[in-house]
C-alpha positions as CSV (number, residue, x, y, z in Angstrom):
1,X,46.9,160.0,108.6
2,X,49.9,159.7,111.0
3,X,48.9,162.2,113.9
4,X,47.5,162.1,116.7
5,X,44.0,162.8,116.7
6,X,42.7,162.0,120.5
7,X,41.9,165.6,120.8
8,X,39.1,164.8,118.0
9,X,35.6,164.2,119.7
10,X,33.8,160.4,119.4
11,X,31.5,162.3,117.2
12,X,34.4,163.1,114.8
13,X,36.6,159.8,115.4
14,X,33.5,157.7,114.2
15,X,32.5,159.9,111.2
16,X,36.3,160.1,110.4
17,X,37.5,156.9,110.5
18,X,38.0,155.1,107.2
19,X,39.0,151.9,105.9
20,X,42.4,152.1,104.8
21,X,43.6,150.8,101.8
22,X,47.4,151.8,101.6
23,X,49.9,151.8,104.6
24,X,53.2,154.0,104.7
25,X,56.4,152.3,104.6
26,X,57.0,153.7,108.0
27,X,57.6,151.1,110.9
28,X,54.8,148.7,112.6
29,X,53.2,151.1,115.2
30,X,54.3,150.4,118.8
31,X,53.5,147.2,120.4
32,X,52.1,149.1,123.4
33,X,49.5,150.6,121.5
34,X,48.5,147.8,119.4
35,X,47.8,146.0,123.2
36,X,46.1,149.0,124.6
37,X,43.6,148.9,121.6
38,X,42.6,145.0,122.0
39,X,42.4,145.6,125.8
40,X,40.0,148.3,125.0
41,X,38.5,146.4,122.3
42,X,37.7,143.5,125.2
43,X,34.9,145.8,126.8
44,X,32.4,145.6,124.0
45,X,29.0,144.4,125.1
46,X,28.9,140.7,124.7
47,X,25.7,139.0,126.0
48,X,26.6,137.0,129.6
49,X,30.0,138.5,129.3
50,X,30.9,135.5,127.1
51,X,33.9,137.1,125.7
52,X,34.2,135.5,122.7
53,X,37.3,136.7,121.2
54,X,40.4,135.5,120.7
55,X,43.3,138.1,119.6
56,X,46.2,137.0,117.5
57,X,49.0,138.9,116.8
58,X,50.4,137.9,113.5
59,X,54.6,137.7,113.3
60,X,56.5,138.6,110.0
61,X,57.1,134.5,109.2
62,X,53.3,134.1,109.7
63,X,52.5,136.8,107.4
64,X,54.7,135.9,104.9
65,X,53.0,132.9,105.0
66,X,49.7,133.9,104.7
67,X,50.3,136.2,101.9
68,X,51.5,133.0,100.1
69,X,48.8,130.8,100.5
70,X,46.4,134.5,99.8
71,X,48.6,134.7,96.4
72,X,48.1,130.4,95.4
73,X,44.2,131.4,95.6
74,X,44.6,134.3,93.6
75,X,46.2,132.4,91.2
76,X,43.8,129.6,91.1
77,X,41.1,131.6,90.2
78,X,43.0,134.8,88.2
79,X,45.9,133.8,86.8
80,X,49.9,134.3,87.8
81,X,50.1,137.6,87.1
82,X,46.8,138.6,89.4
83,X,48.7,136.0,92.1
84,X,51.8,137.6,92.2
85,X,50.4,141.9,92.2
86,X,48.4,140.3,95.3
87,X,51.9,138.9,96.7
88,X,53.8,141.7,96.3
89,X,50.2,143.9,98.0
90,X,50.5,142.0,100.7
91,X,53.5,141.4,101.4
92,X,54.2,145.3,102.3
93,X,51.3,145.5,105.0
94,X,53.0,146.5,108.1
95,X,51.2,144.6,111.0
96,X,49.0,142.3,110.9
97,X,46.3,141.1,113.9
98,X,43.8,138.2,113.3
99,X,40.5,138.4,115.7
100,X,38.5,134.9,116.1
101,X,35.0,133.6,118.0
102,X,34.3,131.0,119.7
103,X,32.1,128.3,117.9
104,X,28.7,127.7,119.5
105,X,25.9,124.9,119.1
106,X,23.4,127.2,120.0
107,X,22.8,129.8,116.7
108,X,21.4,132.6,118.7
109,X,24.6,132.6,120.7
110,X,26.6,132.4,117.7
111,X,25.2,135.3,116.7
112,X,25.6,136.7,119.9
113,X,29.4,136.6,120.1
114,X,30.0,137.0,116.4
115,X,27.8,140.6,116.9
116,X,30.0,141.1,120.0
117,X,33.6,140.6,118.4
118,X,31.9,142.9,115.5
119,X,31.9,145.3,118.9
120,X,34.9,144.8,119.6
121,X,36.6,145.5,116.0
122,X,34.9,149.0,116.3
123,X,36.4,149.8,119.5
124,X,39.7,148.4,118.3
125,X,39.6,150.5,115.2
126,X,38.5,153.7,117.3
127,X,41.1,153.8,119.6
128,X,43.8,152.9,116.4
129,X,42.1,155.6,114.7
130,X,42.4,158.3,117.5
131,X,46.2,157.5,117.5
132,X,46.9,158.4,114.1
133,X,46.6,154.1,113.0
134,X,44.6,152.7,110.3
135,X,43.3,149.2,109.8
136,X,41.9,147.5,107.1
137,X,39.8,144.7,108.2
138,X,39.4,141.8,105.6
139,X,37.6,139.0,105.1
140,X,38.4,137.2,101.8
141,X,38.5,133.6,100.6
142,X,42.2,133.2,102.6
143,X,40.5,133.3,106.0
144,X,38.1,130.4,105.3
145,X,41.3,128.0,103.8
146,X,41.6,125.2,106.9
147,X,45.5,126.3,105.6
148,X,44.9,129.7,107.9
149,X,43.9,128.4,111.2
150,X,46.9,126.2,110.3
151,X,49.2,129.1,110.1
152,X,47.6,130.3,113.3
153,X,47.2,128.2,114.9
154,X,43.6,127.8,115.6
155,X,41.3,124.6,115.8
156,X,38.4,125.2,113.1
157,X,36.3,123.2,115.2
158,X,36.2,125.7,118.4
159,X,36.8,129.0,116.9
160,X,35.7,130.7,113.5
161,X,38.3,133.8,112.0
162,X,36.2,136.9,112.0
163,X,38.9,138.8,110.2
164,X,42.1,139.3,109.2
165,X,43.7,143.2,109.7
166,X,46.1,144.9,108.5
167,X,47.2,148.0,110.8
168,X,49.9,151.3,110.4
169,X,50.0,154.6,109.5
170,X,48.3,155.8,106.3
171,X,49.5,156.6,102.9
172,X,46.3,158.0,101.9
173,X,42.9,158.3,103.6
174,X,39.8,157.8,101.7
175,X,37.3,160.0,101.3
176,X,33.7,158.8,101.5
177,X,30.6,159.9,102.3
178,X,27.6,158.3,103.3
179,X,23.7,158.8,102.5
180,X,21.4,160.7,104.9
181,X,20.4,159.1,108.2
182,X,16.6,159.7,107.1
183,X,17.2,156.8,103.9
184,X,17.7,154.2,106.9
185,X,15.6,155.8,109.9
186,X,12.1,154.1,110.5
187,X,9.8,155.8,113.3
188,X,7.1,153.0,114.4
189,X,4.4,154.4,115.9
């Protein structure tokens, strides 16, 4: 996917929207759009306006160094071989963003603002997706290392990494479909 497809109804940007797996080698989309989606992504419903997120957007030397320390755990538990295919994955993902919550005492409101930045990620990956921009949002062993929020520069302590994403134009778009609303619908009387 590399056009534009705001024309597209919500309707058919929701159902059309995938996960994508494999970016083009074609340059990092523009800045200004990558800021226009977390500014939209900001007015997801969060409970007292608490706007728990925290955007990060992730430089070439800091992705570099992320895909390192993502290969030294794939090698820990796979093997050097498994470490290094990983490297080389990663290491041709063309922009990279990092989203975090604020850590709270209370558990209903961390549940609260992690369901909000949940929010936000689907606004953020809507708007990407009407411009012709994938993402593929991850959430693997790397992002709970205390080595991440070294790299970027976050204290553990007040904010937890919701995900890591990767974001560009698409090489392929999966095709997936999804079982019938009536296997998850449940009318209460």
């Amino acid at each position: 996917m590399s056009e534009r497809t705001s024309d597209k109804s919500i309707e058919e940007l929701i159902s059309g929207r995938r996960t994508i797996y494999a970016f083009k080698s074609s340059p990092v989309p523009p800045l200004e759009e990558i800021k226009q989606a977390i500014n939209l992504a900001r007015w997801a419903p969060n409970h007292y306006l608490t706007e728990p997120w925290h955007f990060y957007l992730v430089g070439p030397k800091t992705a570099k160094a992320i895909a390192q320390l993502n290969a030294e755990l794939v090698g820990v538990k796979h093997g050097e071989k498994a470490a290094q295919i990983k490297l080389e994955r990663w290491s041709k993902m063309p922009g990279w963003l990092v989203l975090t919550c604020n850590k709270s005492d209370d558990p209903v409101r961390a549940q609260e603002d992690y369901a909000a930045c949940c929010c936000a990620v689907q606004n953020l990956m809507l708007y990407l997706w009407s411009l012709g921009i994938g993402v593929k949002w991850n959430t693997g062993d790397v992002i709970q290392e205390s080595k991440f929020y070294d790299l970027i520069w976050v204290d553990p302590d007040a904010e937890t990494v919701v995900g890591l994403f990767w974001y560009g134009y698409a090489e392929e778009v999966p095709n997936k479909a999804r079982k019938q609303v009536d296997r998850f619908l449940i009318e209460l009387p």
